[in-house]
TISESE-836412 format. One record per residue: residue number from 1; residue in one letter; x, y, z of N, C-alpha, C, CB in turn. Coordinates in nm, 4 decimals, m for minus. Glycine has a CB too. Layout:
REM TISESE-836412
+-----+---+----------+----------+----------+----------+----------+----------+----------+----------+----------+----------+----------+----------+
:   k : r :     n_xx :     n_yy :     n_zz :    ca_xx :    ca_yy :    ca_zz :     c_xx :     c_yy :     c_zz :    cb_xx :    cb_yy :    cb_zz :
+-----+---+----------+----------+----------+----------+----------+----------+----------+----------+----------+----------+----------+----------+
: NUM : a :        X :        Y :        Z :        X :        Y :        Z :        X :        Y :        Z :        X :        Y :        Z :
...
+-----+---+----------+----------+----------+----------+----------+----------+----------+----------+----------+----------+----------+----------+
REM end
This chain:
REM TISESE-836412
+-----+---+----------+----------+----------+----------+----------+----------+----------+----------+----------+----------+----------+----------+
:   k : r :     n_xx :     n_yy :     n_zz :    ca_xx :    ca_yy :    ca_zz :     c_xx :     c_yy :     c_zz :    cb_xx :    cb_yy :    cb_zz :
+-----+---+----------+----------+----------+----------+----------+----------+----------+----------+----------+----------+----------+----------+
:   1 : x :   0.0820 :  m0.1188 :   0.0000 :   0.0000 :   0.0000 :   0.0000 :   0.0866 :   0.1255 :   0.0000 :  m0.0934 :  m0.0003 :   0.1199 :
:   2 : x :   0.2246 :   0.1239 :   0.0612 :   0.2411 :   0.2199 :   0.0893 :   0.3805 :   0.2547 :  m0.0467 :   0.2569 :   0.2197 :   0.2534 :
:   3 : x :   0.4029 :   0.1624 :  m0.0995 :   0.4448 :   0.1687 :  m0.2507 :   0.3511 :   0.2179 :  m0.3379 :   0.4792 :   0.0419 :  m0.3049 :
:   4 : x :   0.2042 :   0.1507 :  m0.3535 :   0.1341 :   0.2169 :  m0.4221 :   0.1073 :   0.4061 :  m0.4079 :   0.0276 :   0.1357 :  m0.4019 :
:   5 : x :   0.0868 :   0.4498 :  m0.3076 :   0.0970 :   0.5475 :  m0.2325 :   0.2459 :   0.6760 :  m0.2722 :   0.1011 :   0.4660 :  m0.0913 :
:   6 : x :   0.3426 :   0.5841 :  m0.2609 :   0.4370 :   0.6649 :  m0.3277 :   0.4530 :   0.7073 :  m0.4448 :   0.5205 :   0.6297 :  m0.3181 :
:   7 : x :   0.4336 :   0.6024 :  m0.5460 :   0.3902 :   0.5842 :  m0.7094 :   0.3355 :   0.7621 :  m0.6936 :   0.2274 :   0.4215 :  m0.7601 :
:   8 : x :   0.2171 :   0.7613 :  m0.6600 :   0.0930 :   0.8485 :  m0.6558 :   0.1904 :   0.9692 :  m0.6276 :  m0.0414 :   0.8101 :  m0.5319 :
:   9 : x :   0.2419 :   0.9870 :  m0.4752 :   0.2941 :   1.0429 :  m0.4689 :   0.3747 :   1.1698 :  m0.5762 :   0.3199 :   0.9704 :  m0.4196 :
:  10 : x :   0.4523 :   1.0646 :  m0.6420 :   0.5933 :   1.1360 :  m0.7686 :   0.4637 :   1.1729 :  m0.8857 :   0.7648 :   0.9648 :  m0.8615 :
:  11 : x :   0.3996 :   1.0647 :  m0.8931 :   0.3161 :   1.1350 :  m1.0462 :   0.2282 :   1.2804 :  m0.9871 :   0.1623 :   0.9891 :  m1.1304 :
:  12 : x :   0.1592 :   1.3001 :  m0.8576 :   0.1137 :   1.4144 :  m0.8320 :   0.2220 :   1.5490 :  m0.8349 :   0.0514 :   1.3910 :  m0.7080 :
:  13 : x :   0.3485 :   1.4984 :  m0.7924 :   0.4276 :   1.6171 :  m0.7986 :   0.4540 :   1.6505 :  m0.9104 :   0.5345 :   1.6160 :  m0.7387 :
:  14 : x :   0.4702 :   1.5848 :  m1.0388 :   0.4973 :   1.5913 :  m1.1650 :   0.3873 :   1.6802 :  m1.2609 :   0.5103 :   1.4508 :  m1.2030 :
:  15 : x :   0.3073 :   1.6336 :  m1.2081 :   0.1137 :   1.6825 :  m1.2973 :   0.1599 :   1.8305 :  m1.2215 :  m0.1199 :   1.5688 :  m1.2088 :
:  16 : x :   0.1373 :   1.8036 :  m1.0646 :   0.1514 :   1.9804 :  m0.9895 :   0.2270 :   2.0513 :  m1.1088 :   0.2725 :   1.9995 :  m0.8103 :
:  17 : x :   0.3705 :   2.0087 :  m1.0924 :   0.4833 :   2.1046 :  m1.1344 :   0.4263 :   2.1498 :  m1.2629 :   0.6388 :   2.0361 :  m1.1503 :
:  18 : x :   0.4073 :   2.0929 :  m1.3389 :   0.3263 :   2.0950 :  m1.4854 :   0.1909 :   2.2225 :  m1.4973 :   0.2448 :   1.9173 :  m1.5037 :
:  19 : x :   0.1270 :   2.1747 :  m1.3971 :   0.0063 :   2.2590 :  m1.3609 :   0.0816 :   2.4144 :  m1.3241 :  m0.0883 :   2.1811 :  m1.2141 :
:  20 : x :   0.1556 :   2.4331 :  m1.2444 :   0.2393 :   2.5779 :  m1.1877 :   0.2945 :   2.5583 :  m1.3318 :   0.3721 :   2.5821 :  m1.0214 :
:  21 : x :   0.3825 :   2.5348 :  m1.4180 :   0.4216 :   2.6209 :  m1.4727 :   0.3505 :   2.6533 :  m1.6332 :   0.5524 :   2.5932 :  m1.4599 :
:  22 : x :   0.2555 :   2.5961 :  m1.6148 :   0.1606 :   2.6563 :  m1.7275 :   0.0688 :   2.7600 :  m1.7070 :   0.0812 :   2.5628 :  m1.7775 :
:  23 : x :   0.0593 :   2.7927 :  m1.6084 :   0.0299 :   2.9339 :  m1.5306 :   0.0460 :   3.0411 :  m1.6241 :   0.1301 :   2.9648 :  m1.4043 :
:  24 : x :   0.0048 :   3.1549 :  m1.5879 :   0.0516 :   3.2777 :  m1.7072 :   0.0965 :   3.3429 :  m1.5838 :  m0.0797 :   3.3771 :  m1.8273 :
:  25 : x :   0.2598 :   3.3873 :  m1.5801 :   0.3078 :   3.4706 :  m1.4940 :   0.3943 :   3.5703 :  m1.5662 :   0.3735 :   3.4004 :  m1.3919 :
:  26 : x :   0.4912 :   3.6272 :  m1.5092 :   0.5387 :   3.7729 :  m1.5747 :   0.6145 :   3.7306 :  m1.7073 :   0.6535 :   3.8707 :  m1.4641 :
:  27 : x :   0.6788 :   3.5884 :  m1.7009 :   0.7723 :   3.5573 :  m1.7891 :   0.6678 :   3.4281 :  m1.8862 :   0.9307 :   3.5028 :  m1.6973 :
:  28 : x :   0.5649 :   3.4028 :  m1.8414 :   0.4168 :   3.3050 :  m1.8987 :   0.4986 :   3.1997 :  m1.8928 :   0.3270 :   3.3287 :  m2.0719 :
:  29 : x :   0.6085 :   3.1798 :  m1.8231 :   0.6685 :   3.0033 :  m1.8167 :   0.5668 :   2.9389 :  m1.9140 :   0.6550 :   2.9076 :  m1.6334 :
:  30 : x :   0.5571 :   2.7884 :  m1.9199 :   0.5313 :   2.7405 :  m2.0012 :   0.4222 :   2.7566 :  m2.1227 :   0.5341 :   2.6712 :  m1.9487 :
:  31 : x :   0.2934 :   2.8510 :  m2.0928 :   0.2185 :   2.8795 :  m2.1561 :   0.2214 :   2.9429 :  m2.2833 :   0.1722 :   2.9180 :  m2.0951 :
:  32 : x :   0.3361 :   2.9934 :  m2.3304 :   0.3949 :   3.0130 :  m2.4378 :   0.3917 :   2.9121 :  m2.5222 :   0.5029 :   3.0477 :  m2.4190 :
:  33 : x :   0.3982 :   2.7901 :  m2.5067 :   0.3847 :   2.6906 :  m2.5927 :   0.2873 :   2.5628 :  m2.5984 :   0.4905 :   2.6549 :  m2.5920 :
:  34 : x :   0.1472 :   2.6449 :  m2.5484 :   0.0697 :   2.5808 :  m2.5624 :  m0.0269 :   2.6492 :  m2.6961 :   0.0224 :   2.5598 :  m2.4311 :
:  35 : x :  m0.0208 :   2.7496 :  m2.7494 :  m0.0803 :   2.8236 :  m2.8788 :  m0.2016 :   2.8797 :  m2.8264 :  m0.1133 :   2.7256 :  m3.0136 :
:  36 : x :  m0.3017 :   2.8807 :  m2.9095 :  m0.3495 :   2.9552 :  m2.8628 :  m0.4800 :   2.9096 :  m2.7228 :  m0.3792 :   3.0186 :  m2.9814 :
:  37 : x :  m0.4679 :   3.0102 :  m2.6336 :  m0.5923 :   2.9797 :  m2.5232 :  m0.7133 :   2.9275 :  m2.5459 :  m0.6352 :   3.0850 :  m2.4646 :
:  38 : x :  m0.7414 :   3.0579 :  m2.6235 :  m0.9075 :   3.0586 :  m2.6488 :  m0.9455 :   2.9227 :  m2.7235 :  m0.9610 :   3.1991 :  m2.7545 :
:  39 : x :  m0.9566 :   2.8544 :  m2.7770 :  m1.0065 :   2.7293 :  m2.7937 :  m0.9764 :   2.6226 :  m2.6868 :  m0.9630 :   2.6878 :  m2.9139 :
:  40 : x :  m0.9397 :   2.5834 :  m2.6169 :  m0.8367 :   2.4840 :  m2.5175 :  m0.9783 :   2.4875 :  m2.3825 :  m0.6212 :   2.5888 :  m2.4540 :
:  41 : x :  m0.9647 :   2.6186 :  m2.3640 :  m0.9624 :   2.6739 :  m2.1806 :  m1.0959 :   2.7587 :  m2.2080 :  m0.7893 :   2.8018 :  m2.1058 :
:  42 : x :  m1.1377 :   2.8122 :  m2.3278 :  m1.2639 :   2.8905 :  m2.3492 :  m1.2161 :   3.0736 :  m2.3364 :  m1.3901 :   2.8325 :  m2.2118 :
:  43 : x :  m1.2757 :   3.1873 :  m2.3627 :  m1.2572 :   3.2799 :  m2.4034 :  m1.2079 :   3.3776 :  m2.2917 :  m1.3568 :   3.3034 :  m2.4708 :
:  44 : x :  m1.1827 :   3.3672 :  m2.1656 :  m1.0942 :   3.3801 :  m2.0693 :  m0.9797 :   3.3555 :  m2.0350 :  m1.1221 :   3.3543 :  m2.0119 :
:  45 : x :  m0.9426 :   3.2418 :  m2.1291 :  m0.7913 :   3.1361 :  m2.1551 :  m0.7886 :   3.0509 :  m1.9905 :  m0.5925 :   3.2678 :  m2.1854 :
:  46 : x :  m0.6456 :   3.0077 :  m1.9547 :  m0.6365 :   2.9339 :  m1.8753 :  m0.5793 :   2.9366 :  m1.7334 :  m0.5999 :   2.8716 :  m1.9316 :
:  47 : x :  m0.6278 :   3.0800 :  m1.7232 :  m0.6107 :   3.1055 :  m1.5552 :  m0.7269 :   3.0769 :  m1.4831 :  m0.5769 :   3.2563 :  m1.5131 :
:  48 : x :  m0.8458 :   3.0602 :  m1.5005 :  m0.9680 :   3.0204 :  m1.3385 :  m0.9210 :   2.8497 :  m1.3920 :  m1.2365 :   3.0839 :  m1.3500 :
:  49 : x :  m0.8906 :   2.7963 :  m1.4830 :  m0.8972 :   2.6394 :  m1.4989 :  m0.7718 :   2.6046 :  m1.4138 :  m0.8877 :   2.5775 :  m1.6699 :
:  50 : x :  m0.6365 :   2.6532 :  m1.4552 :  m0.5190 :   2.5671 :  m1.3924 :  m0.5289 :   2.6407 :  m1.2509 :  m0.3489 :   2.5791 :  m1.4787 :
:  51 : x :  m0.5538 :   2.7543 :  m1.2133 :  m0.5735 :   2.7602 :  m1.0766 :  m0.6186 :   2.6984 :  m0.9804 :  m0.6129 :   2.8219 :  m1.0596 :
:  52 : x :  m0.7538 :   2.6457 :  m1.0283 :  m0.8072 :   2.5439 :  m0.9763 :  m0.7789 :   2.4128 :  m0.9604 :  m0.8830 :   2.5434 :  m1.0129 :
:  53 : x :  m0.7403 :   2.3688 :  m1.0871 :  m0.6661 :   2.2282 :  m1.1137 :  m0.5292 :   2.2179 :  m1.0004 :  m0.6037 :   2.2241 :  m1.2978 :
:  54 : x :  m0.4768 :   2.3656 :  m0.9563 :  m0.3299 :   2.3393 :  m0.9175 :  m0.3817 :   2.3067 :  m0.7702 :  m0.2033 :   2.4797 :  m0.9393 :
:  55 : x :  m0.4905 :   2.3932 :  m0.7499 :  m0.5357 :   2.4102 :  m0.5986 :  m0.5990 :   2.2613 :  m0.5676 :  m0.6614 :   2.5481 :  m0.5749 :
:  56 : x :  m0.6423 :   2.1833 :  m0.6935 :  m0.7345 :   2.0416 :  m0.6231 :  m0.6055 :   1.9674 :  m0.6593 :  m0.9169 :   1.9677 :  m0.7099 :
:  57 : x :  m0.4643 :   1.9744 :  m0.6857 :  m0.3357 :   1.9113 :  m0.7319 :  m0.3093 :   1.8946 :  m0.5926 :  m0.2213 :   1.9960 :  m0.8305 :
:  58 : x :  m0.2765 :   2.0127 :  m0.5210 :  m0.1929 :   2.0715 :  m0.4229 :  m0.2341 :   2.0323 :  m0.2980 :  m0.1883 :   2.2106 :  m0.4298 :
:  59 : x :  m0.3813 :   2.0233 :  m0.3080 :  m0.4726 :   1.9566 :  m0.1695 :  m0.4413 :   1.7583 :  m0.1538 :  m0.6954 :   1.9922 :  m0.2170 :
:  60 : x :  m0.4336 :   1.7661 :  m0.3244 :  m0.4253 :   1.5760 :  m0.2715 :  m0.2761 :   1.5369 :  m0.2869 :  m0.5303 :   1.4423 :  m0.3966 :
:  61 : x :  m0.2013 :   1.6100 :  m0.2609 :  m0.0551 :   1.5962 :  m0.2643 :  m0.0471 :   1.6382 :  m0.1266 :   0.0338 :   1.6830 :  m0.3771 :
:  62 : x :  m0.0927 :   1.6788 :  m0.0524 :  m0.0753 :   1.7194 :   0.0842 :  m0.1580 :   1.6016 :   0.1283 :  m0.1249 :   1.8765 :   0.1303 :
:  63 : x :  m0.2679 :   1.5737 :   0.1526 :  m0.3592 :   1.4435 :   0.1866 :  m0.2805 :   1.3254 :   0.2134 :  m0.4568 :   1.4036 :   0.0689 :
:  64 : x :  m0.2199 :   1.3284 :   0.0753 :  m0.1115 :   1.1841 :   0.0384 :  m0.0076 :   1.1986 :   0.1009 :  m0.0566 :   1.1562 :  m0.1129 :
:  65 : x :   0.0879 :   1.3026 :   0.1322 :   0.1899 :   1.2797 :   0.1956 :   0.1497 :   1.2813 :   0.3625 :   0.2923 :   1.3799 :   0.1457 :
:  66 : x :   0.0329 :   1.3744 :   0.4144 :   0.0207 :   1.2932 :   0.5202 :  m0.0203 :   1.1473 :   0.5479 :  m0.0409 :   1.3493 :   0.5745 :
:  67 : x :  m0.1012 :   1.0742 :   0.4447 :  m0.1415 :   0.9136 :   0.4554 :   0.0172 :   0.8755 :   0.4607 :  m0.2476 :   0.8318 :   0.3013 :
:  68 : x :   0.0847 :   0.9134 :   0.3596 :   0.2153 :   0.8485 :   0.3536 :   0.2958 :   0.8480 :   0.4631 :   0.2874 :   0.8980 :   0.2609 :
:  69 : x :   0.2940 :   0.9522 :   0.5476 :   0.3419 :   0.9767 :   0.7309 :   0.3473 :   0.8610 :   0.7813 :   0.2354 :   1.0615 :   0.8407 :
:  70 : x :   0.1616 :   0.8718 :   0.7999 :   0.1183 :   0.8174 :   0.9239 :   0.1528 :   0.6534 :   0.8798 :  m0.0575 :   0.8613 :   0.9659 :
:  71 : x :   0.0757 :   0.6427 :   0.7421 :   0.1259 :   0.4526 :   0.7191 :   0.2866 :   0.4522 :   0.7522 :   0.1042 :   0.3760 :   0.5102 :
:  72 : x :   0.3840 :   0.5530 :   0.7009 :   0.5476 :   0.4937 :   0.7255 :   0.5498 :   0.4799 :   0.9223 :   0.7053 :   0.6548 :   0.6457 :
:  73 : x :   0.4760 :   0.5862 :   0.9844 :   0.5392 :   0.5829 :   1.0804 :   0.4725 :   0.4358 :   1.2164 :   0.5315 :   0.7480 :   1.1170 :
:  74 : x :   0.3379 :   0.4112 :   1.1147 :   0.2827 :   0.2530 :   1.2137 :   0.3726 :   0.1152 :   1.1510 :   0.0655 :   0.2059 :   1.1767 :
:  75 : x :   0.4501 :   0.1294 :   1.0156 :   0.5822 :   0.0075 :   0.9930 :   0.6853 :   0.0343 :   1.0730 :   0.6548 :  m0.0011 :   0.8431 :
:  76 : x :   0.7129 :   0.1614 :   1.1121 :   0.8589 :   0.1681 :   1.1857 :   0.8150 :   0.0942 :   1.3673 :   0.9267 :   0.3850 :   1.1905 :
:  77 : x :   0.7179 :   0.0942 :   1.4686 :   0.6948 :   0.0772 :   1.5331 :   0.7119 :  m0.0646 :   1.5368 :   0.6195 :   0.1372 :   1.5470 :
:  78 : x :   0.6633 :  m0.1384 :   1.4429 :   0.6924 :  m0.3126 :   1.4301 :   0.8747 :  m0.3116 :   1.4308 :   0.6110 :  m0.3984 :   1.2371 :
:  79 : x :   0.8761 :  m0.4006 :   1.4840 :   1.0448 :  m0.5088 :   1.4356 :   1.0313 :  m0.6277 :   1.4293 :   1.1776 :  m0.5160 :   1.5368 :
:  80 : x :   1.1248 :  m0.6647 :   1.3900 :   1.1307 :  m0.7874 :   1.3683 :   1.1691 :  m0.8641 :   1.4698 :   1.1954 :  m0.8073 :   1.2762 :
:  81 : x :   1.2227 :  m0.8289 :   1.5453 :   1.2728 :  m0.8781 :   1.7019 :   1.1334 :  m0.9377 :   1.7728 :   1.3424 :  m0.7260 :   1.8099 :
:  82 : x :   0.9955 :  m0.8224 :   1.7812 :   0.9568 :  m0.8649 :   1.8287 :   0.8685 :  m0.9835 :   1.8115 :   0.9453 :  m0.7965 :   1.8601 :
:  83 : x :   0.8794 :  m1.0419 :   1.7133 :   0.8186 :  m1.1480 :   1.6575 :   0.8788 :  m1.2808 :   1.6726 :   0.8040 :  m1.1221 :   1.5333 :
:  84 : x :   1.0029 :  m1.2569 :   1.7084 :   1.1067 :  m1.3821 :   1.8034 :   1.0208 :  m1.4718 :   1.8912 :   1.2263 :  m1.3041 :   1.9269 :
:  85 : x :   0.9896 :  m1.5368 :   1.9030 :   0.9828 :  m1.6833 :   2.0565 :   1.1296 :  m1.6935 :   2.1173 :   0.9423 :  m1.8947 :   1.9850 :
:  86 : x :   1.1376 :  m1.5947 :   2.2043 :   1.2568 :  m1.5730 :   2.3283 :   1.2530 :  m1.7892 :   2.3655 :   1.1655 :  m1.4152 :   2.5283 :
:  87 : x :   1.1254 :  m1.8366 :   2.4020 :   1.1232 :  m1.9381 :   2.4848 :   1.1692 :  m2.0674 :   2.4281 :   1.0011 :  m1.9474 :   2.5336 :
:  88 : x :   1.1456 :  m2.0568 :   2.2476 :   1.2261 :  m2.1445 :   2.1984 :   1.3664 :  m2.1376 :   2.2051 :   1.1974 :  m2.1546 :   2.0918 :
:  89 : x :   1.4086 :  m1.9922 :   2.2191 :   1.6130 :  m2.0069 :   2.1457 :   1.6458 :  m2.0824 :   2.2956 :   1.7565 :  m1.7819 :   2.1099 :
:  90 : x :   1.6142 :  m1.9951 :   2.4097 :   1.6925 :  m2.0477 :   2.5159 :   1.6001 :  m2.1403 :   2.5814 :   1.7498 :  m1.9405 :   2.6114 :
:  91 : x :   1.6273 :  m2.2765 :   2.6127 :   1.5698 :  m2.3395 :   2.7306 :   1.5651 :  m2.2774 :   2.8793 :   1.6369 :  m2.4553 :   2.7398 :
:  92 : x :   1.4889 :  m2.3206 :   2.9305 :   1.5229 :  m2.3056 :   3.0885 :   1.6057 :  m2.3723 :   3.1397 :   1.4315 :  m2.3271 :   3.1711 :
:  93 : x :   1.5573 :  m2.5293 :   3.1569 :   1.7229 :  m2.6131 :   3.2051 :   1.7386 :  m2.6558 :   3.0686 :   1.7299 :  m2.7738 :   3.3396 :
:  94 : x :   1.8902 :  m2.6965 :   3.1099 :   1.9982 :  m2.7910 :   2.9986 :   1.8987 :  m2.9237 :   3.0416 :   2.2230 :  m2.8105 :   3.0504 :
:  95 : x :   1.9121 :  m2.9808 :   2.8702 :   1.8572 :  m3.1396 :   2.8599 :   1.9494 :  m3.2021 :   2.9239 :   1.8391 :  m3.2109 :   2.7142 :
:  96 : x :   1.9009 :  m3.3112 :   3.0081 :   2.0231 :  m3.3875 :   3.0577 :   2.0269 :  m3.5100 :   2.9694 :   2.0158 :  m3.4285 :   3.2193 :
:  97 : x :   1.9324 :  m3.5371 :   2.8710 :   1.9947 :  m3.6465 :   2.7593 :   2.0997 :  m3.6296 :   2.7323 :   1.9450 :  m3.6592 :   2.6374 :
:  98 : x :   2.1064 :  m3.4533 :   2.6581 :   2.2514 :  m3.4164 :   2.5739 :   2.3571 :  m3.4680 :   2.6235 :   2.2913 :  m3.2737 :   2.5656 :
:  99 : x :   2.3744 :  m3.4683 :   2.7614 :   2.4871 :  m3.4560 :   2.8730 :   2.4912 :  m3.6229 :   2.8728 :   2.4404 :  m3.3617 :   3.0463 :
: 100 : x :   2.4362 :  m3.7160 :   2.8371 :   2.4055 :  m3.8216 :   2.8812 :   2.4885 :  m3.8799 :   2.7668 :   2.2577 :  m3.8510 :   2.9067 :
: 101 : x :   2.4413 :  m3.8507 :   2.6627 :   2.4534 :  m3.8983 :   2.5227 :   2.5539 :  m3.8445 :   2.4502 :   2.3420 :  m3.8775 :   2.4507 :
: 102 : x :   2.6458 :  m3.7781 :   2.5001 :   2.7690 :  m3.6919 :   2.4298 :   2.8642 :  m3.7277 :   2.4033 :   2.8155 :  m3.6036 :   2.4778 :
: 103 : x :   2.9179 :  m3.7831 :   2.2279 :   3.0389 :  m3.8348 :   2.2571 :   3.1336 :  m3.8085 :   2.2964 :   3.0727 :  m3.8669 :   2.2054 :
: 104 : x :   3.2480 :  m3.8954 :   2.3139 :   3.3687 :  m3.8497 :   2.4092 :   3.4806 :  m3.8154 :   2.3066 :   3.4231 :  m3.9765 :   2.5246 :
: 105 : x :   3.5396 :  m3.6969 :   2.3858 :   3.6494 :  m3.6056 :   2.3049 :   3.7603 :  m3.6813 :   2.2811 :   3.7002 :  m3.4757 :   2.3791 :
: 106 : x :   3.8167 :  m3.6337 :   2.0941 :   3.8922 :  m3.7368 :   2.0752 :   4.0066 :  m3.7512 :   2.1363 :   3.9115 :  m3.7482 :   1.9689 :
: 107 : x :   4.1091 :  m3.8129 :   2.1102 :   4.2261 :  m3.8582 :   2.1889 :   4.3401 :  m3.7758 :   2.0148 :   4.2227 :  m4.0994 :   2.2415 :
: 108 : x :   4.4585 :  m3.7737 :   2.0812 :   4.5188 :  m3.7051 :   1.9739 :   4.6056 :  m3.8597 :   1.9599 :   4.6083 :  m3.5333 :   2.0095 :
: 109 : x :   4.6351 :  m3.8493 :   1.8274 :   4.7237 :  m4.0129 :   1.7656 :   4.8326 :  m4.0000 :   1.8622 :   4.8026 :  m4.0237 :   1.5680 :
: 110 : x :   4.8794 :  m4.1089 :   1.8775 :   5.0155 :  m4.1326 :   1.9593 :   5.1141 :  m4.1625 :   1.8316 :   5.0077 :  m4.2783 :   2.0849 :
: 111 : x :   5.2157 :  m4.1051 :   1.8989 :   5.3265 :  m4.0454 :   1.7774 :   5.4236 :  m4.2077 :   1.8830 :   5.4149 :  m3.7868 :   1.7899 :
: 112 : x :   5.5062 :  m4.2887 :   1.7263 :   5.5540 :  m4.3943 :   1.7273 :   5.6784 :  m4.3794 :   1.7644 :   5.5367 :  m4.4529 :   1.6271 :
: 113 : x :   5.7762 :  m4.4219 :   1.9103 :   5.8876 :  m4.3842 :   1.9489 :   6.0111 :  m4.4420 :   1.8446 :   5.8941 :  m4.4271 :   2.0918 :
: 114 : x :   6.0858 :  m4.4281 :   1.8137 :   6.1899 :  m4.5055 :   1.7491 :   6.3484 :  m4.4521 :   1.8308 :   6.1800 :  m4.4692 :   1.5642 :
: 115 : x :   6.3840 :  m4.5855 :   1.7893 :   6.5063 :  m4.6033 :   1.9175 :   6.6128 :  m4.5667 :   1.8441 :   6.5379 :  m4.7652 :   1.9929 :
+-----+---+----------+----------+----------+----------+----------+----------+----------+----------+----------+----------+----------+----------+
REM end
């Protein structure tokens, strides 16, 4: 989920950025090369449309990065530790089979005297 979520994430910032700079500002960043307004956006051109578009961009890019918070910050709380069985690794007592049943340590070869 929270891969899917990111996906979303990068493509909203991408559309945003897109949306801001087709804006008409002092230098008309990108809107210069969209031709002409008036057919596209209607006879006002395309400032009440991308304003809006940037403002309903900008709201679910904020939405999403808080979902994206809160889901990262309830995975960090899990570990993996705690999912261990402490009661399997260590016994309480030593088996006394083991102790029972253990073979015996080897002997090192005896080295052959010569006279």
């Amino acid at each position: 989920m929270t891969s899917t979520l990111l996906i979303v994430q990068f493509v909203l910032a991408i559309i945003l950025t897109i949306t801001i700079l087709l804006q008409k500002s002092s230098s008309i960043g990108l809107g210069a090369y969209s031709g002409s307004n008036d057919s596209l956006f209607g006879a006002k051109g395309p400032g009440n449309f991308l304003s809006k578009a940037t403002m309903a961009l900008g709201l679910l890019f904020v939405i999403n990065t808080l979902v994206l918070g809160y889901m990262y910050n309830q995975d960090k709380t899990k570990s993996a530790v705690d999912t261990v069985k402490i009661d399997r690794l260590i016994p309480n007592k030593p088996d006394e089979n083991t102790q029972k049943n253990a073979p015996a340590a080897p002997t090192a070869p005896s080295v052959p005297q010569t006279k």
